[in-house]
C-alpha positions as CSV (number, residue, x, y, z in Angstrom):
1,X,23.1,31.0,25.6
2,X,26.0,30.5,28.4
3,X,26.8,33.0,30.8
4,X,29.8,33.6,32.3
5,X,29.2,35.4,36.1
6,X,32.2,37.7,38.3
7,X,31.1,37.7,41.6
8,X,32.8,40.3,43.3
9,X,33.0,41.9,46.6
10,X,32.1,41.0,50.6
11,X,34.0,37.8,51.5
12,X,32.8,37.5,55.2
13,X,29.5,35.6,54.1
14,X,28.0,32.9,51.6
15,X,26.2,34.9,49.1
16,X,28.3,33.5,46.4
17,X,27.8,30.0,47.5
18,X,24.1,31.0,47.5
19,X,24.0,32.4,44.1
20,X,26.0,29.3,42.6
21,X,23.6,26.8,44.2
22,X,20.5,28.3,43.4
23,X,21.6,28.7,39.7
24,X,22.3,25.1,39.3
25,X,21.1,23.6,35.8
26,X,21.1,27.3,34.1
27,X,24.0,27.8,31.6
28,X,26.4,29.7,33.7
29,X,29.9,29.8,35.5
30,X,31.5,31.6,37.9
31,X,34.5,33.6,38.7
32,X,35.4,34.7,42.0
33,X,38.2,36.8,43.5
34,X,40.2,34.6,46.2
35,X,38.4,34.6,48.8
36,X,40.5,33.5,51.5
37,X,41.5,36.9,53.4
38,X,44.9,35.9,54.9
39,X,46.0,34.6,51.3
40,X,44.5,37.5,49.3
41,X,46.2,39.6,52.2
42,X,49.7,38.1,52.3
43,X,50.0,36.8,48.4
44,X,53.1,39.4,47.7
45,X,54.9,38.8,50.6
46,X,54.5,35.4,50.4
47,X,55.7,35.4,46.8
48,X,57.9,38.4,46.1
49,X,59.3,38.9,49.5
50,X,58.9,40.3,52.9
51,X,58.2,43.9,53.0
52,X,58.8,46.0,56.5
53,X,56.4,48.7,55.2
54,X,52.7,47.6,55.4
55,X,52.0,50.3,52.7
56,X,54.1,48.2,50.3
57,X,53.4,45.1,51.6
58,X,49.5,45.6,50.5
59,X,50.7,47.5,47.5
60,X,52.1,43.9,46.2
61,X,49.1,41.8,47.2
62,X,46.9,44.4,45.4
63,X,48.4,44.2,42.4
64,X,49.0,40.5,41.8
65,X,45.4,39.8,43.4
66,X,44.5,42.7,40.0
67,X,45.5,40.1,37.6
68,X,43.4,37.8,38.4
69,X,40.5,40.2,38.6
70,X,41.1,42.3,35.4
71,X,41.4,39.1,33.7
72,X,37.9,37.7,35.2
73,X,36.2,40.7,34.7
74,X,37.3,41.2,31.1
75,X,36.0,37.8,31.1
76,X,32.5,38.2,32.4
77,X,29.3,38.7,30.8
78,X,27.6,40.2,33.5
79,X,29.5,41.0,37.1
80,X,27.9,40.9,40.2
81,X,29.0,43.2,43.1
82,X,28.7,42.6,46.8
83,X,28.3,46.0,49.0
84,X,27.5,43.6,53.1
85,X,26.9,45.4,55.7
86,X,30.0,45.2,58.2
87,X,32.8,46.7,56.3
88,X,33.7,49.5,53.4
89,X,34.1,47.3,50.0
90,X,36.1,50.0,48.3
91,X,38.0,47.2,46.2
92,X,34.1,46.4,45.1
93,X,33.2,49.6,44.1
94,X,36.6,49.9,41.9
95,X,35.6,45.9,40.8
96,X,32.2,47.6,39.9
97,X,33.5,50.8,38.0
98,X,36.3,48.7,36.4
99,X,33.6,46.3,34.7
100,X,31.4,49.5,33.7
101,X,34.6,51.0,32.1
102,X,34.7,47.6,30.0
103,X,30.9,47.7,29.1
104,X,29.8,44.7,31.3
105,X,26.8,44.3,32.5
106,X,26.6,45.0,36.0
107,X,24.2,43.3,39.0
108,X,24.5,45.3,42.3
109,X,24.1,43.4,45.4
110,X,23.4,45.2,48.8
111,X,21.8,46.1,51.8
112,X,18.8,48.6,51.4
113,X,20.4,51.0,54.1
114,X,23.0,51.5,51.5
115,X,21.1,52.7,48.8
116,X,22.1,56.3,48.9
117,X,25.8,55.5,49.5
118,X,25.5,53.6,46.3
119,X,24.2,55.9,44.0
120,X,26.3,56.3,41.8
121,X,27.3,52.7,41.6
122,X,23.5,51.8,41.2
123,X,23.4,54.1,38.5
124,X,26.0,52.3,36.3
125,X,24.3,48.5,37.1
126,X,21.7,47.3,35.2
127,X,20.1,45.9,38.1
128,X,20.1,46.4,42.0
129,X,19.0,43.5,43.6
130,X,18.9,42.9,48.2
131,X,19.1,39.2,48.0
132,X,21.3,36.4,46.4
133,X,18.0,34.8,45.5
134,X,16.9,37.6,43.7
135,X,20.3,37.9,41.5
136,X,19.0,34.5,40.8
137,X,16.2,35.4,39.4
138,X,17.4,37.7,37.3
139,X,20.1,35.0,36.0
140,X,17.3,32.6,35.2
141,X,15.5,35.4,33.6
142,X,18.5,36.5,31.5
143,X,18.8,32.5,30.2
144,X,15.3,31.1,29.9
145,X,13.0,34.6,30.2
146,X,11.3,32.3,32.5
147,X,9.7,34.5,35.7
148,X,9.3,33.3,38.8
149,X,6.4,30.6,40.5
């Protein structure tokens, strides 16, 4: 079996890198979202034209950055969803309602003081997990049924 992984959400840490590395030599690959703030930011302007609104200016990053996630997503076997700690993921939790919409499989990834803001988001997931390692462990599970130690 091959897995193909979303990882969506929080961009101001490594937890993806951390996920990717520690699932080396299991059947998987990963999609991402881009991950570069400033280009995920400016991609409309930068390709369709200055806009002097910033309503419209995000309006046209939003959407081209949504092709590349709608197609990922519908893509994915499971998706993974990074809530941090710092800032409000809201594109997450539509990433995360989005891929329940289409059926996928659904790994939540947060903090524990989150838990009751995330309800309803934990609700759709199959799993909630705190740690990268631990999303891990659920992908080696998934592949090999193998547990940990």
């Amino acid at each position: 079996m091959s897995l193909n992984i979303y990882l969506s959400g929080e961009i101001h840490s490594d937890w993806r890198e951390q996920i990717i590395k520690g699932a080396a030599g299991l059947d998987v690959s990963f999609s991402a979202p881009v991950t570069d703030h400033d280009a995920s930011d400016d991609c409309g302007v930068a390709l369709l034209g200055v806009e002097a609104d910033k309503f419209w200016h995000d309006h046209k990053g939003a959407k081209l950055n949504a092709i590349r996630t709608r197609r990922a997503i519908g893509e994915a076997d499971i998706v993974v969803v990074r809530f941090g700690e710092k800032y409000k993921q809201w594109n997450a939790a539509f990433d995360a309602g989005y891929a329940a919409a289409l059926g996928k499989s659904i790994i939540v990834l947060n903090p524990p003081e989150h838990q009751h803001a995330l309800k309803e988001v934990h609700a759709a997931a199959l799993a909630v997990a705190e740690t990268p390692a631990q999303v891990v462990g659920i992908l080696r599970y998934v592949l090999t049924g193998a547990l940990p130690g």
